[in-house]
N, C-alpha and C positions, 0 to 999 in steps of 0.2 A: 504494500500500500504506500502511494507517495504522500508527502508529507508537503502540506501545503504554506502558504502566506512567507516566504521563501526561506522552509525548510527552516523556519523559527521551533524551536521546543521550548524552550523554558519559556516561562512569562514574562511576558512585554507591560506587564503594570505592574507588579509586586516582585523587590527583593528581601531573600531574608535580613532581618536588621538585628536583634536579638531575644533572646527568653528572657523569661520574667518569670520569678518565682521557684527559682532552683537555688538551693541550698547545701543538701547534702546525700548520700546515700548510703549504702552497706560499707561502702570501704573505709577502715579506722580513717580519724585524721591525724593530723602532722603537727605537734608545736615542735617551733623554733624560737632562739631567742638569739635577736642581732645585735652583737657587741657594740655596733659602730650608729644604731641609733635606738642602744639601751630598750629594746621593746619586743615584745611577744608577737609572735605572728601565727595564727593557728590556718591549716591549709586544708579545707576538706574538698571532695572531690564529686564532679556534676557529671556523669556521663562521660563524654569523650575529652575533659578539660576537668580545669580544676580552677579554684578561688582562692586567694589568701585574704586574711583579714587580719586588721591590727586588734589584737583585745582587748586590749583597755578600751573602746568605743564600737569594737566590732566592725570596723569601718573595712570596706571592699578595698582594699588595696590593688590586688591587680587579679588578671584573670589571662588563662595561660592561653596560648593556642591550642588547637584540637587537633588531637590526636588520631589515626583512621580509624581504629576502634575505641569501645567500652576500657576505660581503666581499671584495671582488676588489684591492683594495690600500689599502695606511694609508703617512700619514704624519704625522710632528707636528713640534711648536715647543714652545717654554719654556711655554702656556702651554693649547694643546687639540692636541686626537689627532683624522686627519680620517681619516674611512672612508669609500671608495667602494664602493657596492654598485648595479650595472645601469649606467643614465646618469643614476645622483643621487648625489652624496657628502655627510654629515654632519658637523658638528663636536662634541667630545666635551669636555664639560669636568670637571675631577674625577674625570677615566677612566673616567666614567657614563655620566651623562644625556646628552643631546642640548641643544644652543642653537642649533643652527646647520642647518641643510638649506639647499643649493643645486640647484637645478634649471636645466638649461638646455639640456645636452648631448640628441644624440640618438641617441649609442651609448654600447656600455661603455666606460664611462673605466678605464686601467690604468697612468695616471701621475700620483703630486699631487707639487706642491713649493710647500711654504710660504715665503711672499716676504714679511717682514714684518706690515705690517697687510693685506695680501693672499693668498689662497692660488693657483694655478695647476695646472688640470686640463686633460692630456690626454684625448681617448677615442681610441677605435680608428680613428676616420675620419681621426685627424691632426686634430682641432678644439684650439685651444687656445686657454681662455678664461681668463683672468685676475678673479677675483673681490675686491670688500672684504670681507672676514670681518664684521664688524658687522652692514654694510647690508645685505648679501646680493647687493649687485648686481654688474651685471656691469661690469667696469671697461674690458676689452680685450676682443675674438675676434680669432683670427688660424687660419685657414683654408689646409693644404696640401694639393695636391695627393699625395693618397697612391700614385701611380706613380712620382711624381718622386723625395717627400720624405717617409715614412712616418716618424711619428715613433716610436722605440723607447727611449729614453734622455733625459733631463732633468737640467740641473746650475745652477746660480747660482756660480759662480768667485767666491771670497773676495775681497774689494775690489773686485770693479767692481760700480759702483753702477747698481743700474737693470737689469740686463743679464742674460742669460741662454743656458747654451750645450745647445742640442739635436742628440741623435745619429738619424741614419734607419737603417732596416731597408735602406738602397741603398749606405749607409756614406761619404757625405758629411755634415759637420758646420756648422751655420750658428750665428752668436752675433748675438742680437737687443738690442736696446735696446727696455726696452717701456713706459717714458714714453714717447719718442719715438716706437715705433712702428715703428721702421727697422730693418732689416737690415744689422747694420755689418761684415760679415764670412762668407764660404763657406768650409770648409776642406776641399779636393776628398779628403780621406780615405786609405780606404783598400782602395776599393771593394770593401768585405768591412763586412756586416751589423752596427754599434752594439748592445752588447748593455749594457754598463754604463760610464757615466761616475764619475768618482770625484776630490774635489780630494784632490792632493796636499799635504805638508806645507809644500811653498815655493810664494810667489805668483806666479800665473801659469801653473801648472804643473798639469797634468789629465793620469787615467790613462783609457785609453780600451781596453775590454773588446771585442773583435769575436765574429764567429760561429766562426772558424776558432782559438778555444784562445787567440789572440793577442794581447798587453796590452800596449798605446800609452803609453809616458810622452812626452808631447808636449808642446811649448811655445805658448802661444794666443794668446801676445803676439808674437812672431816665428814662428808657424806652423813651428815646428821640432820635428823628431823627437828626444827626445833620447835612448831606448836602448827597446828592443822585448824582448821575451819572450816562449814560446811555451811551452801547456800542450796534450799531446797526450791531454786529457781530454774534447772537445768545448767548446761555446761557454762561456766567462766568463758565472756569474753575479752575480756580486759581486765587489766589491773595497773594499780594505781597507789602511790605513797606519798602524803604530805610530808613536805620537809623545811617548814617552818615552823618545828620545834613539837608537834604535836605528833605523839606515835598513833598513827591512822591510816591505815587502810581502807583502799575504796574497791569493790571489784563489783563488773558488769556484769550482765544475766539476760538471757534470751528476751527476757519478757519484760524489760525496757527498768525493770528494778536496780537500785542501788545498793550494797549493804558498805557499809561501816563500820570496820573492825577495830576492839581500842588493842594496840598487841602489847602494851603494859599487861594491862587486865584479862586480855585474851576472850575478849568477848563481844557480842553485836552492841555498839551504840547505839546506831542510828539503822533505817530503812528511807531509803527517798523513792517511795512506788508510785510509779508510773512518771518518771522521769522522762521516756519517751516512751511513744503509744508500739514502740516493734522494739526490737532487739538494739541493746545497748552498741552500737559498733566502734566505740572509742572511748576512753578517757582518760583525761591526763589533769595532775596538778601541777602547778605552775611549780617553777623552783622557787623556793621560799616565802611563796605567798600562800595564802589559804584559800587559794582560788582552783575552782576543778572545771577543763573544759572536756563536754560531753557533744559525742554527736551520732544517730541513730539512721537507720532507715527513714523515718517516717518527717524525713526532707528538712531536719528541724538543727541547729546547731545554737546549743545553750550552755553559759558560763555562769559557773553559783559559787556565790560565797558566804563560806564560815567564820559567819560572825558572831554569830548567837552563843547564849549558856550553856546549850544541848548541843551542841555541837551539829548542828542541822544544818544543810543547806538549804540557802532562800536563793529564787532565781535573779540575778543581776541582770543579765545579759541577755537577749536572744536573737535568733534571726530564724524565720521559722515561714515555710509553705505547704501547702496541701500536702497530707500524707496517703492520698487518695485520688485515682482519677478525677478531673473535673465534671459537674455536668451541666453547668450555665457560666457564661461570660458576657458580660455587659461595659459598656463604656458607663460611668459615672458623670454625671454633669458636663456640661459643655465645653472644659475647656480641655478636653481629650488628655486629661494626666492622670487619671485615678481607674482600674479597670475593677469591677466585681466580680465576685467571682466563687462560684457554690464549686460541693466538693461532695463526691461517696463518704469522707469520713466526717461529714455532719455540720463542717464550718461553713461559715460567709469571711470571704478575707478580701481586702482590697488592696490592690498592688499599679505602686507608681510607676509610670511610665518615665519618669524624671533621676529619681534616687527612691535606692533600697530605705534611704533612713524613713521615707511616710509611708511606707508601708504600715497595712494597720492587719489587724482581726476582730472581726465583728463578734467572736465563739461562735461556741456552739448552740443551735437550738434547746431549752432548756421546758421541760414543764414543774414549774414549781410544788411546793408540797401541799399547798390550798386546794390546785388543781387537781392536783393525783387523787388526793381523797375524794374530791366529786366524782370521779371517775369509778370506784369502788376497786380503785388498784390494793392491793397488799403491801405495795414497795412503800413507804413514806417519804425515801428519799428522794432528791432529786432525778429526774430520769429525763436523756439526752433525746430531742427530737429523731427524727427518720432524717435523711439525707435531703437538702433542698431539691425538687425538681426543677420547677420553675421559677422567677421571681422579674420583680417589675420595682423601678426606683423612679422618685422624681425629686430633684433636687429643691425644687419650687418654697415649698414650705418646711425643709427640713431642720431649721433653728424653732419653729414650735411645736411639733409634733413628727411624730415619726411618717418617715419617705420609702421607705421601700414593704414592700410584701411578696411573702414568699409560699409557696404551696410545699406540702414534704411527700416523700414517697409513700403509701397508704394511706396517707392522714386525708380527712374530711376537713381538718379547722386549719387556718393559713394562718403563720405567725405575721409579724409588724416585726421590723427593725429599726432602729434608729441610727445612724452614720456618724453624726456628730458624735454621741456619746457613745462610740462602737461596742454596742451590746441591742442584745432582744427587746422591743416594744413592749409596749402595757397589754397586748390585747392578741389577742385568740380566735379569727372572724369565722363563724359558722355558725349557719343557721338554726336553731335552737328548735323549731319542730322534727328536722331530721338525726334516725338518733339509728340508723345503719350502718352498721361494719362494713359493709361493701362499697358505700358510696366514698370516691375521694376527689380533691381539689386538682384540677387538670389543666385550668389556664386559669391566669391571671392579668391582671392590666390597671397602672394608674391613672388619673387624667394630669394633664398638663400641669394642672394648678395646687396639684397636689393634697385637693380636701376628700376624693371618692376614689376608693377599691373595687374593680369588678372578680368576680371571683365564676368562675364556670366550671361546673361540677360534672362528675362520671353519670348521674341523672339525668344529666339536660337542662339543669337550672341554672339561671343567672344570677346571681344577688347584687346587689351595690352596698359598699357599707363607710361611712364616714370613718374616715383616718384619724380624725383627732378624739372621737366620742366612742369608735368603735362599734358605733349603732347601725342596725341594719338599716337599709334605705329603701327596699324596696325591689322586684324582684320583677323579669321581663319574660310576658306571655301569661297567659291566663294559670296556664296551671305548670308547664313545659316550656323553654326557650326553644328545644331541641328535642328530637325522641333518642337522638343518641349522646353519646358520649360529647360534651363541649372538647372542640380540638383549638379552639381559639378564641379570645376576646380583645379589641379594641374598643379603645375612642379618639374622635377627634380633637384637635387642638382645639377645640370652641366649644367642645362639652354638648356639642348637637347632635352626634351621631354616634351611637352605638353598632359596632357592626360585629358578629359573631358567626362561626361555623361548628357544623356540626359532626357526627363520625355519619349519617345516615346523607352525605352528601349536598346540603342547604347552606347558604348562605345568606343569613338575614341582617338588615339594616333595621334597627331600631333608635326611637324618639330618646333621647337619653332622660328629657325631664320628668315626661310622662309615661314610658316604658311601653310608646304602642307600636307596635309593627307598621314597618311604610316600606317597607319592599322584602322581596323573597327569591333567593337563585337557585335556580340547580346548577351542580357544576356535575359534570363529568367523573370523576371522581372522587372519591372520599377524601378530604382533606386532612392530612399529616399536620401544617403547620401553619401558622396565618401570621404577617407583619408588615405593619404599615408603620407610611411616614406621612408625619403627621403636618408636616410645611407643605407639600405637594398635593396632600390626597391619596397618595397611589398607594396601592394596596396590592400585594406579595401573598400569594395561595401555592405550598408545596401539597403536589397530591400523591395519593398511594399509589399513581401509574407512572409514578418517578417525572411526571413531566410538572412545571410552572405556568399558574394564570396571576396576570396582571391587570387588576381593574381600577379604573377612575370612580370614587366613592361617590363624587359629585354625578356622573349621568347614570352612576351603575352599571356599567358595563366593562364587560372583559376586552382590553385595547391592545393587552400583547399574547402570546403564548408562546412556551419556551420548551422544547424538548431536549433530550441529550444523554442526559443522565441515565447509568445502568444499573443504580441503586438506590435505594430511599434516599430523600433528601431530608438530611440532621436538620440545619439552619438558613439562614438569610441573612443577608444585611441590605441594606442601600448605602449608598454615596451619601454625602452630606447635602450635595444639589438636586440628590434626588434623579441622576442621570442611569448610572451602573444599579442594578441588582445583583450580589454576589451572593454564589447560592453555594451549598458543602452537602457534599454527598456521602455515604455509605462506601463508593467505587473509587473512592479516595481523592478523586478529585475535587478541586474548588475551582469554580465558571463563574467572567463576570458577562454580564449580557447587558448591551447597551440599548434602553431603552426606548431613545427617539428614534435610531434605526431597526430597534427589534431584533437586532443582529448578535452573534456570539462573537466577542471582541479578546478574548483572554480564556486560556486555559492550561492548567497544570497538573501534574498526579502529585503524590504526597506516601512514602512507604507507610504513610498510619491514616489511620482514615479519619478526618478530622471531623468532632464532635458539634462543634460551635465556632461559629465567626462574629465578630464585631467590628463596624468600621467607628476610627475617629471620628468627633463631632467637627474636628475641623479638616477631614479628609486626608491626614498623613500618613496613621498608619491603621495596617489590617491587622487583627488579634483573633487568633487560634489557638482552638485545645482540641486534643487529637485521644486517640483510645492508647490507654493504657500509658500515657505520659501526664506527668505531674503539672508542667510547668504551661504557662502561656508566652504562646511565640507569634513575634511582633513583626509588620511585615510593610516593608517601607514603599509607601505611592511613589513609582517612579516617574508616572508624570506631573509630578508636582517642580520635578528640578531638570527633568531632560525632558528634550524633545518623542513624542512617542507615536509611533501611527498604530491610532486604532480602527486597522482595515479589518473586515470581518473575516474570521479565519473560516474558510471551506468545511464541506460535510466531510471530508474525509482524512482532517487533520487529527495526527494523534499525537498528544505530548508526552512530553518526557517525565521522567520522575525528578522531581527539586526533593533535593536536603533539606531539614528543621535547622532554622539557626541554631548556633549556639547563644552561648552566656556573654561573648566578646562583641562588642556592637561591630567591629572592624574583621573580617574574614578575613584570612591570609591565603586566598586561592588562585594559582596563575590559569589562567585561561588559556588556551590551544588557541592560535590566530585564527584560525578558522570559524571557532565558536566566536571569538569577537566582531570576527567579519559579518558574521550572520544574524547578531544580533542587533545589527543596526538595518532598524526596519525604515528609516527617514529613507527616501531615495526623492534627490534633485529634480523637480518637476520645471521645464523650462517653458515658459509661456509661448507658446505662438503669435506671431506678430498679428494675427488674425484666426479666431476661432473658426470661423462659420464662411463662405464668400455670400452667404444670402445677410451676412448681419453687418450693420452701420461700426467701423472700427474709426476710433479716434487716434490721433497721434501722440505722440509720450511725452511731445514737446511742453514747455511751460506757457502757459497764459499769455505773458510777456511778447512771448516772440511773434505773435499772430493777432492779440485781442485789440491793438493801439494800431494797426496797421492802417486804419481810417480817418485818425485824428491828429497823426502825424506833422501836420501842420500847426495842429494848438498845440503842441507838447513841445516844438521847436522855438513857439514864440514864450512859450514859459520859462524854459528853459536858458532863453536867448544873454547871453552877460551885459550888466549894465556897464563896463568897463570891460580894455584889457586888461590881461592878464599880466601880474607884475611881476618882475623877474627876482628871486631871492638874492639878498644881499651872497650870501656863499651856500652855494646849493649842495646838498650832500651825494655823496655817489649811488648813483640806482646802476643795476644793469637795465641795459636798454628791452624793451620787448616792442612785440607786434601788437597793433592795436587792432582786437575783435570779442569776440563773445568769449572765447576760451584765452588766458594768458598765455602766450608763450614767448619764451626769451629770442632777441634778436639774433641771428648768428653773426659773427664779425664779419666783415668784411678785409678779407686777402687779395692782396694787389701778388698777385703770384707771378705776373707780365709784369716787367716792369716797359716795357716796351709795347705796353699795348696802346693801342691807335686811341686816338682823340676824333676821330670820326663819328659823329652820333649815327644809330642803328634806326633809319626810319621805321622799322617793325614793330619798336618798342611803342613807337606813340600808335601803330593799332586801335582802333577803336571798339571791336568785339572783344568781350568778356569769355570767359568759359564759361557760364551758362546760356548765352548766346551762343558759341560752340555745340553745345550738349545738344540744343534746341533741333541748329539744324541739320544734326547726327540724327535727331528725332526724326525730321522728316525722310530721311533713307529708309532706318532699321524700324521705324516703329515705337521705337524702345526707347522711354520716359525714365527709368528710375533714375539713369546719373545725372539727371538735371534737375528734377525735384532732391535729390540726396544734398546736391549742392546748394538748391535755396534753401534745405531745411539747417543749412550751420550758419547763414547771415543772420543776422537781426534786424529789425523793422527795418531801419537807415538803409541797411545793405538791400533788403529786396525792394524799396521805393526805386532805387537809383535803379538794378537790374531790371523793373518794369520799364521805368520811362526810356531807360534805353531802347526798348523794342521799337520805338518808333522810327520811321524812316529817317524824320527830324532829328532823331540824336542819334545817327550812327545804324541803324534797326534797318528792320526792313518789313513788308507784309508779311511774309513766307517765315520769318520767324514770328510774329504775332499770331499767326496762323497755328504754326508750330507750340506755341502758349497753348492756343485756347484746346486744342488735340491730346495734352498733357492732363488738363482740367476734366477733360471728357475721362481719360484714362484711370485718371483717381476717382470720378465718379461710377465709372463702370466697376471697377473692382470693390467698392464703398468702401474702401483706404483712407485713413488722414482724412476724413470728412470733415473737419472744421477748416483745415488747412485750405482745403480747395473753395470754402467758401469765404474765406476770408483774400484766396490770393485773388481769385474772379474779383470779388469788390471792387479790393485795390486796383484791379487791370480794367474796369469797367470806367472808374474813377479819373484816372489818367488820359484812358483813350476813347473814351466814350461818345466823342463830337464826330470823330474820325469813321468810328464803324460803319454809319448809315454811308458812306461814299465809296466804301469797297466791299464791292459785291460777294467774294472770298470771305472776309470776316464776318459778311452780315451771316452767310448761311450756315457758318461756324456758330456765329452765338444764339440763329433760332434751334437748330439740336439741342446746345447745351441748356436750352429755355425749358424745353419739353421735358427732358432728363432731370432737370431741376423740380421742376413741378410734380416729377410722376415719384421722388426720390420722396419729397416734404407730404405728398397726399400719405403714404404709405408711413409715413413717420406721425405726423399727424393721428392717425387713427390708430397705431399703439400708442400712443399720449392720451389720447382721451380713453381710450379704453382702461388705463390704467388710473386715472384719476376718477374713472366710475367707480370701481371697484373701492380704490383707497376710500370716497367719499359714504362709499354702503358701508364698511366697517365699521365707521367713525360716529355715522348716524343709527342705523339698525341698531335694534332691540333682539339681541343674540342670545 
């Protein structure tokens, strides 16, 4: 199949720009501390890339380039950050660029530990090769048997030099020398699976993490146990030792718990549960401070500190995103910097488009304990809403009562949020005669001015309910809005119209004040999703036959219709002018379709299939969330800054698949000349000197050169000097030029004869010009253009004088006046320069007009050009009126 609109694939209106709301994942993270500007830097890891932040403020410091895969673990030193991704790992200097790539392993590596001027990579086989960081080479392999001795754990023990102590997945521990190369020691374990090794704060001394909850303080120099602990959380992910003065132990736990070991007393202090909502995948205490940085799966990286009696940690710090697929995105208020944004694990968070530091979270849905009991729940506690499905914000009144509302997944009652005071509303909206488990809230919608909620139910009912009182308002249709499933609800910006569809295929427009039906559609198919914009009118219907209608609310009627799509269509958006519909589909792509042409202007695939789109209030960028990714990805209007054609691209064009951004606003991708070539769809349209030969062409010339050609004489007496011109006391040096319309410099004059005659050339005084030449060249060949090309570089002055020369009187003669008026005919017949030929005719009627009647030659020259003229202005004439009918019906009709 070819590939059309010339062999373009990627999109011609959206580049990736970056993600929003990526923080962290399974892979531990990194502190460091920089000598040379005294401060912590914790680096945890996004995907294909990674973040550093300062701690003390948590501030984004840098964000590294992207790697071709998934990073499977990092570690670093004082001086780069090495990431493994497959069986290759890189080094990172500046928390950027790359200097460094090792290759050698032949599985995935998921251990590094930095050993000086060397680093040391695990892979899964139990390969363990010891590299120079420089050279790149390989310094050591050491090869175990993975039945025997699987390696799951890696340490270097403070002061032994050279040495190194590895934990197996069989739970016996061996310490190598690897100058040497020897094995100086097996420590038969504890026949229970190494999950983390850890030094302790005294030398010698190692904590040993098992599969079984269990944490080893052991001694490596005498092989002695010296006090054991046990967390009935599952396996030890980490560990961790305060070493500002207080003997404490911290160690992780699958299930996002903390325990706190005092190892004076040898006992649990502390619990900090539910630290993070998934497995603990990091933690570290700062040196000497009583500060612990943690960071989990569930995208979240938080810093606590031990300040309290109890020695408890309180949270300081955080930076934290959906730990959950998303399932709604919305822009926030108009000035397109705040996006909302619902999540599977129960939150509303909003995320800047500007800086991480406004980031907010709105929590979680909450039913309080007044509530619960009405319910005749059993729980008294608190208990966390269902997942938002849908929701609808309006910034309008949101400093007096809460602006947004949201529906949850099974739920019948829609909570209220508040944005300012980022937390849950006063009120709970549902209708108080329905009292069904089956029935739940399926769309929702604000009005503009932010006082009314509509709310449309799995019943088919509408409600309206005041925002600020949380009272019902009122409900549309007698008894039913719908007979099936409500799949959408709007209103207009004027609070006039209510328009709603249903799953039973109807589209009704209802009175919003008085709630009475005034129009009813059928559509063609059952409608999936409905959204309008509320400046325009226009109204967006996704149906369940994967295809798009497009109706004007004001005549009611369907004005576009869009097919394409090979899968359900997730969302919608418009343009901010209301021009693009951009629609996201299940088949992974995202289509913008341009609506005054009806045309498919833009098209992309996407390896994920994206959930939801939302365009900028102020049109710069697109925002996606995609299945089974956390983060929202931001997608830059390219023709807001370059030049773009949007030609409609063919039935038979297929696109390519585009990458998600990353987390770095700047890509570091070289492009193949080729792909650059092809992406500039601009191509140089040169005008024709003449569209049509049936249509009237004017010339390019300016006003100037043609429009005074009749008045010539007043402009000379205007202009005429009431005095010479008086000579400058000392005149400064000009280069000479030629005097005409265009500047140009005189050339010198070279006496290169010095012996050349003194004899005047009577040729020179001549009294034919070249366009008297050209004239009557004309009468031979026919052929006008180099004589009109000539009068078209004089100015008024210059073509008076070349008229009046035509006369026999000055120099002329009949047969070139002839030769004129023939040139005149020629521009009229081709309708060329059609001001030009009426303005030169004027002037040449002007001049020689006494003379014509006496020469029978020119008179029956200018009756042709009479009739021609006449036959040119009738037909001009009647598209002038005809267009001024028209103009005047617009302007008076009652439309």
């Amino acid at each position: 199949m070819e590939r059309g609109a010339g062999d373009r694939t990627a999109s011609a209106l959206f580049a990736g720009f970056r993600a929003l709301g990526l923080f962290s994942n399974d892979i531990p993270h990194v502190v460091r501390f920089i000598a040379l500007k005294r401060r912590f830097y914790v680096t945890t890891c996004v995907g294909k890339s990674f973040h550093t932040y300062d701690v003390q403020k948590l501030r984004l410091v840098a964000v590294s380039n992207s790697l071709p895969q998934d990073i499977c673990c990092m570690a670093a030193d004082g001086r780069l950050v090495f990431a493994a991704y497959g069986n290759v790992f890189s080094a990172f200097a500046r928390n950027k660029e790359v200097v460094h790539t090792f290759k050698g392993h032949k599985a995935e590596i998921h251990l590094l530990q930095p050993f000086g001027d060397h680093v040391i990579s695990v892979d899964t086989d139990s390969v363990l090769i010891i590299w120079h960081i420089y050279s790149e080479e390989e310094y050591l392999q050491l090869s175990f048997d993975k039945s025997v001795f699987k390696i799951s754990a890696i340490l270097h023990p403070s002061t032994y030099l050279n040495k190194i102590l590895l934990g197996s997945e069989q739970g016996n521990l061996q310490l190598w020398n690897v100058k040497s190369n020897k094995l100086l020691y097996t420590f038969a374990g504890w026949k229970i699976g190494v999950t983390a090794l850890q030094q302790a704060p005294a030398v010698d001394v190692v904590a040993v993490g098992l599969m079984s909850g269990q944490v080893i303080i052991h001694n490596i120099k005498f092989d002695e146990t010296l006090m054991k602990f046990r967390q009935d959380w599952g396996p030890i992910t980490s560990i961790s030792f305060r070493t500002d003065g207080h003997p404490v132990m911290a160690a992780g736990s699958p299930c996002g718990h903390i325990g706190l070991w005092d190892l004076e007393d040898k006992k649990l202090i502390n619990q900090m549960r539910n630290a993070h909502s998934t497995a603990i995948a990091g933690l570290t205490f700062l040196h000497r401070e009583p500060i612990l940085v943690t960071n989990g799966a569930d995208n979240a990286l938080r810093i606590w500190i031990f300040d309290g009696p109890t020695g408890e940690g309180r949270l300081l710090r955080f930076r934290m995103g959906h730990s959950a697929p998303l399932t709604k995105i919305r822009y926030y208020g108009q000035n397109g910097q705040q996006i909302l944004s619902a999540s599977q694990d129960g939150t509303l968070q909003s995320f800047s488009t500007i800086h991480e530091k406004f980031n907010k979270s709105l929590g979680h849905g909450l039913i309080n304990k007044k509530r619960v009991k009405r319910k005749g729940l059993q729980n008294a506690m608190t208990v966390r809403l269902p997942p938002i499905t849908q929701f609808a914000a309006e910034e309008a009144r949101e400093s007096d009562w809460d602006g947004i509302i949201a529906c949850h997944q099974g739920k019948l009652s829609c909570s209220t949020w508040n944005y300012q005071r980022s937390t849950i509303g006063a009120y709970f909206l549902k209708p108080k005669e329905l009292k069904k488990d089956d029935i739940t809230a399926t769309a929702v919608d604000i009005t503009s001015c932010g006082n009314f909620a509509v709310i449309g139910l799995s019943s088919g009912t509408i409600d309206v309910y005041n925002m600020q009182s949380g009272i019902h308002r009122g409900s549309f249709g007698k008894d039913k809005a719908h007979k099936g499933s409500v799949r959408g609800v709007a209103v207009d910006g004027l609070n006039q119209l209510t328009i709603s569809t249903g799953s039973e295929g109807l589209l009704k427009f209802w009175n919003f004040k008085n709630k009475i039906l005034i129009h009813s559609l059928n559509l063609d198919s059952s409608p999936n999703m409905m959204l309008l914009h509320r400046d325009s009118g226009i109204l967006g219907l996704a149906l369940d036959d994967f295809s798009i209608s497009v109706l004007d609310i004001e005549t009611r009627k369907i004005v576009r219709e869009f097919s394409g799509h090979q899968g359900q269509i997730n969302d919608m958006a418009f343009s901010p002018d209301g021009r693009w519909l951009i629609s996201a589909s299940m088949d992974c792509s995202i289509r913008t379709w341009d609506l005054p042409s009806g045309c498919l202007i833009d098209s992309f695939l996407l390896d994920s299939a994206p959930l939801n789109i939302t365009m900028s209030p102020t049109g710069d960028f697109l925002a996606t969330s995609h299945v089974d990714h956390l983060g929202i990805y931001l997608w830059s209007n390219i023709s807001l800054y370059s030049v773009v054609s949007l030609r409609p691209l063919p039935s038979d064009y297929v696109p390519s698949v585009v990458m998600l951004p990353g987390t770095c606003q700047t890509q570091d991708i070289e492009l193949p000349e080729e792909t650059t070539e092809q992406s500039d769809e601009m191509i140089a349209y040169d005008s024709p000197e003449q569209l049509n030969e049936q249509l009237v062409t004017l010339s390019l010339l300016p006003e100037s050169r043609w429009k005074n050609l009749l008045n010539l004489d007043v402009i000379k007496k205007k202009n005429k000097p009431k005095e010479p011109p008086r000579v400058p006391k000392s005149a400064p040096f000009f280069i000479p030029t030629v005097p005409g319309l265009v500047p140009r410099y005189a050339t010198p004059e070279q006496n290169n004869n010095p012996q050349q005659s003194k004899v005047v050339n009577l040729g020179i005084l001549a009294q034919k010009s070249d366009f008297c030449l050209k004239l009557e060249e004309g009468l031979v060949n026919n052929k006008y253009e180099a004589a009109l090309s000539l009068l078209k570089e004089l100015g008024p002055s210059g073509i008076e004088t070349e008229l009046r020369s035509l006369s026999p009187d000055c120099g002329g003669s009949i047969e070139v006046m002839k030769s004129f008026l023939k040139m005149i005919e020629m521009m009229l017949d081709g309708k060329r320069d059609f001001e030009l030929a009426q303005a030169y005719l004027a002037l040449f009627l002007k001049l020689h007009l006494k003379m014509l009647p006496s020469e029978p030659v020119l008179l029956e020259e200018v009756t042709k050009l009479s009739s021609q003229l006449e036959e040119n202005w009738i037909h001009l004439q009647s598209l002038f009126n005809q267009s001024m009918c028209v103009l005047n019906y617009i302007k008076s009709a009652l439309l």
